[in-house]
C-alpha positions as CSV (number, residue, x, y, z in Angstrom):
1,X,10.1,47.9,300.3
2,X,7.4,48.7,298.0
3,X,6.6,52.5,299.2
4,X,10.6,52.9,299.6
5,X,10.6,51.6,295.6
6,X,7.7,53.9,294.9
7,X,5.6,50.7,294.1
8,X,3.2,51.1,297.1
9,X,0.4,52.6,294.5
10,X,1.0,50.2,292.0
11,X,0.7,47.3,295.2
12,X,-2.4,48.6,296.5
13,X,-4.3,48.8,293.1
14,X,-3.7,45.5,292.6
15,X,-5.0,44.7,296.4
16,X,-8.1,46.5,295.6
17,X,-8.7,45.0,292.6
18,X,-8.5,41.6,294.1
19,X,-10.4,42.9,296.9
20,X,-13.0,44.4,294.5
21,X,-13.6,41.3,292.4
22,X,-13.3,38.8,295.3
23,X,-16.7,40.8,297.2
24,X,-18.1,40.9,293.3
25,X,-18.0,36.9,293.3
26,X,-19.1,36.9,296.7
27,X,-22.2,38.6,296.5
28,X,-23.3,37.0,293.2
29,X,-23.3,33.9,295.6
30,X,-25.8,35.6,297.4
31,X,-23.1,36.4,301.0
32,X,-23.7,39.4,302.9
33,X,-21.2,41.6,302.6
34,X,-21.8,45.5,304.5
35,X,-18.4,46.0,303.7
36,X,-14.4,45.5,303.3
37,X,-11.8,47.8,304.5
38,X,-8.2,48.3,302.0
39,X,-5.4,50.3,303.4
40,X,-3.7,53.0,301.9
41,X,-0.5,55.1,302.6
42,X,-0.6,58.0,303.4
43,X,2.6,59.1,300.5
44,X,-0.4,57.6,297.7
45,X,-2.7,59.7,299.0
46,X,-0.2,62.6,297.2
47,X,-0.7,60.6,293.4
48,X,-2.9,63.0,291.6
49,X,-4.5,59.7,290.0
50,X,-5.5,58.4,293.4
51,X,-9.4,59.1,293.6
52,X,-9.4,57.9,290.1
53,X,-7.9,54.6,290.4
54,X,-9.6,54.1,293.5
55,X,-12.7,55.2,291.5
56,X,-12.2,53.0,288.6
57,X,-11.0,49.9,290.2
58,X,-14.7,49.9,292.3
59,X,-16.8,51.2,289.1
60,X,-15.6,48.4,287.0
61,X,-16.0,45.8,289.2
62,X,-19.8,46.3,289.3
63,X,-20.0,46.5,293.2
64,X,-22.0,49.3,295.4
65,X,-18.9,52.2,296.1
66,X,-20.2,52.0,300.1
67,X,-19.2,47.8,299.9
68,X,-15.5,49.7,299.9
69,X,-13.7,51.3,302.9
70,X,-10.7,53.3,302.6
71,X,-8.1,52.8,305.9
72,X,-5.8,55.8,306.0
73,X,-3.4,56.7,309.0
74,X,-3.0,60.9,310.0
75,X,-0.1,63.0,309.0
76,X,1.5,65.4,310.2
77,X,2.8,67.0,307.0
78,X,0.3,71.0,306.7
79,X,0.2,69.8,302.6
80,X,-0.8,66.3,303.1
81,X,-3.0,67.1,305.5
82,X,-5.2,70.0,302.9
83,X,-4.8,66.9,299.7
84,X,-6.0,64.3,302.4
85,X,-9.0,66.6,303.5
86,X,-9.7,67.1,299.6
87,X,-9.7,63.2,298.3
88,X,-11.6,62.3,301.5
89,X,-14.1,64.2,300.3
90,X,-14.1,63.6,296.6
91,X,-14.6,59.9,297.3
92,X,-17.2,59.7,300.3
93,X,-19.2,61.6,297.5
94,X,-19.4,58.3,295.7
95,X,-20.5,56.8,299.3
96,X,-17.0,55.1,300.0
97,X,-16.5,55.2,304.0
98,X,-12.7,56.2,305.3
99,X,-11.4,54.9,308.7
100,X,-8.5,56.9,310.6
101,X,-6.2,54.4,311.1
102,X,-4.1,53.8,314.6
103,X,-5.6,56.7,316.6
104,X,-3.1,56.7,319.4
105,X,-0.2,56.0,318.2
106,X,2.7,59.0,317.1
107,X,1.1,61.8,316.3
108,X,-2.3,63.0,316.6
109,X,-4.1,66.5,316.0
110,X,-7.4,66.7,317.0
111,X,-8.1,69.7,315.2
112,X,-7.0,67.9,312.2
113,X,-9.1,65.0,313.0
114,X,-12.4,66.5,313.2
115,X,-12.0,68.4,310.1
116,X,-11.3,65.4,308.0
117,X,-14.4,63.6,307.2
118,X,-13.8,60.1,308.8
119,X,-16.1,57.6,309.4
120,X,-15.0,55.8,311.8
121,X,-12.1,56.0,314.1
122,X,-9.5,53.4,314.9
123,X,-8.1,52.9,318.3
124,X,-4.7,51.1,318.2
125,X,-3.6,47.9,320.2
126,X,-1.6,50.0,322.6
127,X,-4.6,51.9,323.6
128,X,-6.4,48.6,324.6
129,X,-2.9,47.5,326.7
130,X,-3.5,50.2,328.3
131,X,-7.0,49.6,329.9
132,X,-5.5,46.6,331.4
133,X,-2.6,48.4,333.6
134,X,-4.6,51.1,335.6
135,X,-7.9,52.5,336.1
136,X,-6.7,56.4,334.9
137,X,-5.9,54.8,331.4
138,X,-8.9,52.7,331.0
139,X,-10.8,56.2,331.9
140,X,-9.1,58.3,329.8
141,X,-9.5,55.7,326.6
142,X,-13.1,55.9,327.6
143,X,-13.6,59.5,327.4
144,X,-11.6,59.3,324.4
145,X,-13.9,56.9,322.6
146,X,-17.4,58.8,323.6
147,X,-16.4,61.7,322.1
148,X,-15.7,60.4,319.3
149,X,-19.2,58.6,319.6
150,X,-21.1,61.9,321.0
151,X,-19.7,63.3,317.4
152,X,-21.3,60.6,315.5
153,X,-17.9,58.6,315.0
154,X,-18.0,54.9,314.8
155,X,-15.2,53.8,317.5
156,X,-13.4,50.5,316.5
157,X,-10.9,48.6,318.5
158,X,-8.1,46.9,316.9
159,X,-6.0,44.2,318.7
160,X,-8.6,42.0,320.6
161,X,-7.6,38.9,321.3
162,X,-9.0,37.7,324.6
163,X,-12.7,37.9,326.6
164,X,-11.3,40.5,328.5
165,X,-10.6,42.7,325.6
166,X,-13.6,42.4,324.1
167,X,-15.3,43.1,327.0
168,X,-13.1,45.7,328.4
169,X,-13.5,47.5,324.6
170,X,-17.3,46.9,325.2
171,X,-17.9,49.0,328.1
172,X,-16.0,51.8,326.3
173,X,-18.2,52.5,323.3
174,X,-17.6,50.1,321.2
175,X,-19.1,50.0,317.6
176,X,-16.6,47.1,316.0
177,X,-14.2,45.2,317.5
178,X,-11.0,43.4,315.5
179,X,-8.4,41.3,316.6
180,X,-6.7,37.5,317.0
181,X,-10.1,36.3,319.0
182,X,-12.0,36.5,315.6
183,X,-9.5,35.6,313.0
184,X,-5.9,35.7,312.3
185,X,-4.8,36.6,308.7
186,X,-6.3,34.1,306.3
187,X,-6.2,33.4,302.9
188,X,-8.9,35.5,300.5
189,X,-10.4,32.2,299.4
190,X,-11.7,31.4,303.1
191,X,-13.1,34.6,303.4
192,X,-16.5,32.6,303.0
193,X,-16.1,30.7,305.7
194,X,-16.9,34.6,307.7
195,X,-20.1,35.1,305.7
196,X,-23.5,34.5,305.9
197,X,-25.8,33.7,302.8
198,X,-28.7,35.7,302.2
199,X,-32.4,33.5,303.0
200,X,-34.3,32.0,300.7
């Protein structure tokens, strides 16, 4: 409702505020935090304002720009593609990482994908269904995901929710794993509970 309104901006600056300030109070705790991911739509990616918010939001906070990860899924519009490629790369300048967002779902250009400066790639649920019905699938995932890794990609896996998952994702290059078998959605003041506390 919100990006059909034209509210989804105005929605995920207040996310990454909340997000911002919550890792702020975290950390002056002394928790470890490497770093928190915030999705964005691709139609904000358009806003000519959107590296500055983005950069603003993070500045005032007071927290390292790299504590900040910026989830975006790929288009297939030729114009958003050449802005996306250009605020990509106005932020990671400020050392903010960006994660391609369901790989293998819709569409997806792998010219595209290598010239946009992700970080790390994300491979959908339905690619991890997949392992599980027949060996060709599983192999093909595989290859998939080492290329990505031979490239220096970071390969995560979203939708794990059993052993077998997450040792199924495992064997094919896994660098992170997410899913129902480490958390379902919680509320931002048990985020704690996921955190360690620096030593004395």
């Amino acid at each position: 409702m919100a990006e059909e309104n034209g509210y989804i901006h105005t929605l995920s600056r207040i996310i990454l505020n909340k997000t911002c300030e919550h890792i702020k109070s975290m950390m002056d705790c002394s928790y470890i935090v490497k770093r928190i991911s915030v999705n964005f739509a691709v139609s904000e990616v358009r806003d000519e304002d959107f590296c500055k918010d983005i950069n603003d939001i993070i500045k005032k906070s007071g927290i390292p720009y790299e504590k900040i990860a910026v989830e975006i899924t790929e288009s297939q519009n030729e114009s958003d593609f050449c802005i996306m490629k250009e605020k990509i790369n106005e932020l990671r300048q400020h050392g903010i990482k960006f994660y391609l967002d369901d790989f293998g779902t819709g569409y997806s250009n792998f010219e595209r994908i290598m010239e946009l400066p992700f970080d790390i790639i994300k491979f959908d649920r339905s690619l991890v269904l997949a392992c599980g019905t027949d060996f060709k699938s599983q192999r093909m995932v595989y290859y998939l995901a080492k290329m990505f890794s031979d490239m220096q990609y970071s390969v995560l896996y979203e939708g794990v929710e059993t052993m077998e998952d997450e040792e199924k994702c495992r064997q094919m290059c896994a660098n992170y794993l997410q899913g129902y078998k480490y958390s379902k959605p919680i509320p931002i003041e048990k985020l704690t509970d996921y955190f360690e506390k620096e030593s004395a």
